[in-house]
C-alpha positions in Angstrom: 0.0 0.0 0.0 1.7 3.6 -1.1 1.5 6.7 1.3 -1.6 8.2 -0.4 -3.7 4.7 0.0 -2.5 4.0 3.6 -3.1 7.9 4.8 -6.9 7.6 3.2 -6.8 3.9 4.6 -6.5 5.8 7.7 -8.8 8.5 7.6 -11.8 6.2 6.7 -10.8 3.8 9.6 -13.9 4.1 11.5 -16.1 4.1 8.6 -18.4 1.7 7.9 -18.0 -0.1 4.9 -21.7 1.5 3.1 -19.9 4.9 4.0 -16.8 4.1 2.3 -18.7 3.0 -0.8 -20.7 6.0 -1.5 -19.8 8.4 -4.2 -21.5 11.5 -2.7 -23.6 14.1 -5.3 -21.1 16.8 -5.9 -23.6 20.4 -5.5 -22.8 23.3 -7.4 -19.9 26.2 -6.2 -21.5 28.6 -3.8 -18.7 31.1 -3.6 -19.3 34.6 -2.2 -19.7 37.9 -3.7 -18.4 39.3 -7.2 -19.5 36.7 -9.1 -22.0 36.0 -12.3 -23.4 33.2 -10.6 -25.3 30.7 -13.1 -24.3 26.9 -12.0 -27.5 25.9 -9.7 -30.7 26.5 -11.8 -31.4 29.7 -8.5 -34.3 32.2 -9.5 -32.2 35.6 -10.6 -35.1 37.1 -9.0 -36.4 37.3 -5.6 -40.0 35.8 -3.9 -43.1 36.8 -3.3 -42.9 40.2 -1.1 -45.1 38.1 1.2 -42.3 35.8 2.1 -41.1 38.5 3.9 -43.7 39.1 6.3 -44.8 35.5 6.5 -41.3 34.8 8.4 -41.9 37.6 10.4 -45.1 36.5 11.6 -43.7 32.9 11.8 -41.2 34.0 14.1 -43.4 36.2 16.5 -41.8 39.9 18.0 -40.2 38.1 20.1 -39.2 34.9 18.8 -40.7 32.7 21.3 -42.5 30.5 18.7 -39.2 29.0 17.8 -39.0 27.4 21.0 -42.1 25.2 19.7 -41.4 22.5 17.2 -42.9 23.0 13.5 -46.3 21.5 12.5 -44.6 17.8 11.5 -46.9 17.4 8.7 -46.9 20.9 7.4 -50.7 20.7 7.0 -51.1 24.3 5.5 -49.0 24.3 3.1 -50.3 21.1 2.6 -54.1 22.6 2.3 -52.4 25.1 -0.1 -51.0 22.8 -2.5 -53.7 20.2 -2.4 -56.4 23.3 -3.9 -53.5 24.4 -6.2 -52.9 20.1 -7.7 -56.8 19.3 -7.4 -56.4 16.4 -5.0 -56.8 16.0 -0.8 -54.4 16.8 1.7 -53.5 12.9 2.2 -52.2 13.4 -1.4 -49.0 15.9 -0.4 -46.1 15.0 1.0 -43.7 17.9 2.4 -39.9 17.7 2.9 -36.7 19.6 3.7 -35.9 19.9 -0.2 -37.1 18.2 -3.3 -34.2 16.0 -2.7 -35.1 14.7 0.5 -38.5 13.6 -1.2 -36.4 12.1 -3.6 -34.0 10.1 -0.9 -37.2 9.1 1.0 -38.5 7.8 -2.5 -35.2 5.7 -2.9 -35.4 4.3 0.0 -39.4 3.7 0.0 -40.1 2.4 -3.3 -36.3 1.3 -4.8 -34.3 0.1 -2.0 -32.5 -3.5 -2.8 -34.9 -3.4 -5.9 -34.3 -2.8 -9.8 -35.2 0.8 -11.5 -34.4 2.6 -14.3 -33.3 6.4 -15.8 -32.2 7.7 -18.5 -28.4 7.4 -18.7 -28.3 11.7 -18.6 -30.5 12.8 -16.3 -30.4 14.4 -12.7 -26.8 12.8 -11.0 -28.2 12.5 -7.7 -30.4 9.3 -8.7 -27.2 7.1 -9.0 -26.3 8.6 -5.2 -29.2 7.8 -4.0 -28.9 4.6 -5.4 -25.5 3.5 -4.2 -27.1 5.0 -0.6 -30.2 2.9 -0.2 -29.0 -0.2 -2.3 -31.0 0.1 -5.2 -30.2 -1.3 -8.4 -30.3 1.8 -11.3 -29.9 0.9 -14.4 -29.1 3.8 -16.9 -30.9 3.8 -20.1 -28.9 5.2 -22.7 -30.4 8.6 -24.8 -31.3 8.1 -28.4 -31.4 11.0 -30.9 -28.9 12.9 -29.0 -29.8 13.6 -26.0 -33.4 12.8 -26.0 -34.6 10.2 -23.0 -35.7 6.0 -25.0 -38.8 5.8 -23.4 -39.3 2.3 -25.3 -35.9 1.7 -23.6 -37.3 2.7 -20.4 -40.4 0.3 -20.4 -38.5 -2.8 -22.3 -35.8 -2.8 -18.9 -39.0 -3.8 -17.0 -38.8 -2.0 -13.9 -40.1 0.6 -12.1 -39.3 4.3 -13.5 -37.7 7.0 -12.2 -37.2 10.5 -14.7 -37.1 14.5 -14.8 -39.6 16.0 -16.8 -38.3 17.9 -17.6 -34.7 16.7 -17.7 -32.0 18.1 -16.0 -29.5 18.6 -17.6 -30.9 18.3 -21.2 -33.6 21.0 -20.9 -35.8 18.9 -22.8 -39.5 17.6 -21.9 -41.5 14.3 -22.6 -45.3 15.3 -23.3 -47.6 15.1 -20.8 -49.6 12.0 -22.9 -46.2 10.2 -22.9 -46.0 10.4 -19.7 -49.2 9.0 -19.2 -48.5 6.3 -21.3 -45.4 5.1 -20.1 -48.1 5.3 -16.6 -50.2 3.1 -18.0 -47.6 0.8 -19.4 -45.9 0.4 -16.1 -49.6 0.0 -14.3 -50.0 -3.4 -16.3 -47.1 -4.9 -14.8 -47.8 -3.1 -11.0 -44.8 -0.7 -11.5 -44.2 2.5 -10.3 -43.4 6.0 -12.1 -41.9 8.3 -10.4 -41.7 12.3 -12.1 -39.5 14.4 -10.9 -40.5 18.3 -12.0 -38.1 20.1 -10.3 -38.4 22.5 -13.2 -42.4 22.2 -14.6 -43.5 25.2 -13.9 -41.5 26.5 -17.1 -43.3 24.2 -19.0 -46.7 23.1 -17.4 -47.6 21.9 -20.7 -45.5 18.8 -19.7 -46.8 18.5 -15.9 -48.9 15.7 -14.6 -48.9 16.9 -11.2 -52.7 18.1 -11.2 -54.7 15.1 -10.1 -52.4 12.3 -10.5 -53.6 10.8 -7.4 -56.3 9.2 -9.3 -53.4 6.3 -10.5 -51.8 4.7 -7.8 -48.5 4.3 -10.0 -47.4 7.9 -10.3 -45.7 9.7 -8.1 -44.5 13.4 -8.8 -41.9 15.5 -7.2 -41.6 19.3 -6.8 -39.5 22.1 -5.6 -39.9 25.6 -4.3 -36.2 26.3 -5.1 -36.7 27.4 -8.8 -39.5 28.9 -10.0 -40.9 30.1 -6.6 -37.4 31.6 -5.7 -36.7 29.9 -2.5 -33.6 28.1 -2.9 -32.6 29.1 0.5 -35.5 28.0 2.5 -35.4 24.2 1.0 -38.8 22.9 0.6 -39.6 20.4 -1.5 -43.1 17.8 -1.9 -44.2 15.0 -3.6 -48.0 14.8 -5.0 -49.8 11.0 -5.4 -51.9 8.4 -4.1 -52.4 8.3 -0.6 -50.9 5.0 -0.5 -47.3 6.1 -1.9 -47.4 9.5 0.6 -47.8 7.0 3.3 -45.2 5.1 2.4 -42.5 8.5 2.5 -44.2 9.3 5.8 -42.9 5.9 7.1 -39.5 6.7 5.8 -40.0 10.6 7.0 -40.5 9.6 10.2 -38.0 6.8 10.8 -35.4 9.5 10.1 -36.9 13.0 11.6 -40.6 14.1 12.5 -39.6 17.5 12.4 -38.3 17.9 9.0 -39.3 21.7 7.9 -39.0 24.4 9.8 -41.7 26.7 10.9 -39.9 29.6 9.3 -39.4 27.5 5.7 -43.2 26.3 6.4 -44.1 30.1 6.5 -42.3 31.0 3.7 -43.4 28.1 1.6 -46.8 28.8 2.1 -47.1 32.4 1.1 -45.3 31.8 -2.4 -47.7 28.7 -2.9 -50.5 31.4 -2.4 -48.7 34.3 -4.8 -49.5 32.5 -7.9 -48.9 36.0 -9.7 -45.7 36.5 -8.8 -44.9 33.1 -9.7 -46.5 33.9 -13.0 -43.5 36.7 -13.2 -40.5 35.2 -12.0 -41.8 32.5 -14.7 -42.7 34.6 -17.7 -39.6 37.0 -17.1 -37.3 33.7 -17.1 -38.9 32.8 -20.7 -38.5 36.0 -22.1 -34.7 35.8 -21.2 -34.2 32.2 -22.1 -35.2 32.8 -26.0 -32.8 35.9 -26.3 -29.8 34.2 -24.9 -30.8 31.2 -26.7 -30.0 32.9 -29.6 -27.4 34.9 -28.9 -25.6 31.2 -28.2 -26.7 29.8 -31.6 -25.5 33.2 -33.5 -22.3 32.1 -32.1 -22.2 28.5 -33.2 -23.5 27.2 -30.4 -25.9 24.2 -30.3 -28.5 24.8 -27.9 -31.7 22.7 -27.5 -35.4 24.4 -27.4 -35.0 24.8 -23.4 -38.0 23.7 -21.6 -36.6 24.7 -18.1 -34.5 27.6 -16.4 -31.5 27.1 -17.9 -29.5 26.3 -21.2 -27.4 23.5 -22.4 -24.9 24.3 -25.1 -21.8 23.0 -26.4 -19.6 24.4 -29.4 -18.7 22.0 -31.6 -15.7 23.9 -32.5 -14.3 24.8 -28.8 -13.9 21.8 -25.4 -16.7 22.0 -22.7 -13.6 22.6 -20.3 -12.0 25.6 -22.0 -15.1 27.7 -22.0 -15.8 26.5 -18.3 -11.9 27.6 -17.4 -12.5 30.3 -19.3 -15.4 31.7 -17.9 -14.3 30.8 -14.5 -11.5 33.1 -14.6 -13.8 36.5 -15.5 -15.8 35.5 -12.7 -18.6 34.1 -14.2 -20.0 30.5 -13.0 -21.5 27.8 -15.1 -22.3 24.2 -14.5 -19.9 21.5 -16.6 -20.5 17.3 -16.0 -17.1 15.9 -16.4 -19.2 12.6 -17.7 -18.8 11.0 -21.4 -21.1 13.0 -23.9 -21.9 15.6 -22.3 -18.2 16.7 -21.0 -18.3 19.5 -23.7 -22.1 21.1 -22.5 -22.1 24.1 -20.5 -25.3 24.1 -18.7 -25.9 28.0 -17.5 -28.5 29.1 -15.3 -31.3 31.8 -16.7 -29.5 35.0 -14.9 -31.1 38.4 -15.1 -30.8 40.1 -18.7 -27.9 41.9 -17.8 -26.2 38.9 -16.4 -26.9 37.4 -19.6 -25.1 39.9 -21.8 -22.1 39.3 -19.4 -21.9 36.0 -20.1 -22.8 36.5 -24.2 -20.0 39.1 -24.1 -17.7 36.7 -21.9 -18.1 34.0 -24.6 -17.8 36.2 -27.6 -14.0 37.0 -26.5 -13.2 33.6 -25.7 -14.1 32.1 -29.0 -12.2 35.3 -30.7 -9.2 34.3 -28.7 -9.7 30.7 -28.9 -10.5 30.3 -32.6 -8.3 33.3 -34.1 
């Protein structure tokens, strides 16, 4: 054993062998002032105004509610979102994060079992994986980068996929998603959505009323569209049988899993559907120009159906326009992973952001292909 082996040999000593086996999800740079910051899909713009005074009012003048623990089933917000998805409160499951519904879902539904995923798709599924013992197979993408649905269905095994994707930007219909439902249903299978970014692109969602099927499952975020990266609140909507089945996991880990404050908060930008409307519409507006600006500069870009791009030059490496960017200060996303190494995927910033990072990349490729 060399130096390096025995001093990591050492340092996972006390380990236990499923902790020295992960390979932990890897989040996106968070570094601290000056920056163009566009690596974590964040809203460039801020919540509801009634965010604000919601957490005040959580928090009392003088605070003394945060002696008391939260409301363990959130039922509020739950009311909230159960009007807003057209099903009961027994339908909606709240967590600390849409990735905690997601973990909780793992280790629910998939743990020591078979499932399936497109082969590029959100890299926290093969964590979670590894984590609960779950056997994920990756499907590989056809036409690019576009998810095999037949592939999907002919691995025989419960489903698990972002709609739409992350990082591809690009969205299955809503009747294809129904059918791959239906599909699955035959064979007593599960289908599990994750729409982190949906409310781009409702047209895709199956969130309203999917607690009719007892196969689907959906997952969302406040972290995106509703601005509240920060406060980490995440749900999942389906049949009552499948949110009891998180609760069981929910509870065998913490009862207490949001926060009165992040409860607060959640619950006044569930009820500020206009401002959501904005934050949504302004987004849009800004992904089509920048779109464009990328493919008048020989980028390929697909039709984004989320809040973000993902673009490669076919003339110019992933990692020299990461580097590059990098050092003017300006922060994209990169997957060092085999075709997709040369995508950038960059957040939707605000439009002057944007022309920052347009600019930024304009003098690169002048430098890089003169």
């Amino acid at each position: 054993m060399n130096d390096m082996s025995s001093a990591r040999a050492d340092t996972m000593k006390y380990y236990s062998p499923l902790a020295r086996m992960l390979s932990p999800y890897v989040a996106g740079e968070q570094p601290q002032g000056g920056w163009i910051k566009l690596n974590t899909n964040e809203s460039p713009y801020p919540p509801s105004p009634r965010v604000i005074e919601a957490i005040r009012n959580a928090v009392g003048k003088d605070a003394a509610a945060l002696r008391l623990y939260p409301d363990p089933d959130a039922d509020a917000l739950r009311d909230a979102l159960s009007k807003r998805h057209g099903v009961n409160r027994g339908n909606i499951f709240i967590s600390n994060g849409s990735d905690e519904t997601l973990a909780f879902i793992f280790a629910a539904f998939f743990a020591g079992l078979d499932c399936v995923t497109p082969a590029v798709g959100y890299s926290f599924y093969p964590t979670y994986a590894l984590l609960f013992g779950a056997k994920l197979r990756l499907i590989p993408m056809v036409d690019g980068l576009n998810a095999d649905v037949g592939g999907l269905l002919n691995a025989d095994a419960p489903i698990i996929i972002a709609n739409p994707n992350a990082p591809t930007t690009i969205a299955l219909s809503r009747e294809t998603i129904l059918d791959t439902r239906e599909a699955l249903a035959k064979r007593s299978q599960l289908l599990v959505v994750d729409e982190a970014y949906a409310p781009f692109y409702e047209d895709c969602a199956v969130a309203n009323g999917c607690a009719r099927y007892d196969n689907l499952l959906v997952v969302r975020t406040f972290s995106k569209a509703h601005a509240l990266a920060g406060m980490r609140v995440g749900y999942a909507v389906g049949h009552s049988n499948l949110i009891d089945a998180l609760c069981r996991v929910r509870d065998s880990f913490n009862s207490y899993p949001v926060d009165r404050i992040a409860q607060a908060a959640a619950l006044a930008a569930a009820e500020d559907v206009e401002t959501l409307s904005r934050i949504v519409a302004a987004v849009s507006e800004e992904k089509i120009t920048s779109r464009q600006a990328l493919l008048s500069l020989g980028f390929e870009c697909a039709h984004s159906h989320t809040n973000f791009l993902f673009a490669r030059h076919p003339r110019v490496k992933g990692r020299i326009l990461f580097d590059e960017l990098t050092s003017r200060r300006i922060l994209v996303r990169r997957f060092d992973k085999p075709g997709i190494e040369d995508y950038l995927r960059i957040t939707i910033g605000t439009p002057d952001e944007m022309k920052c990072v347009i600019q930024a990349l304009t003098d690169i490729l002048k430098e890089t292909l003169s």
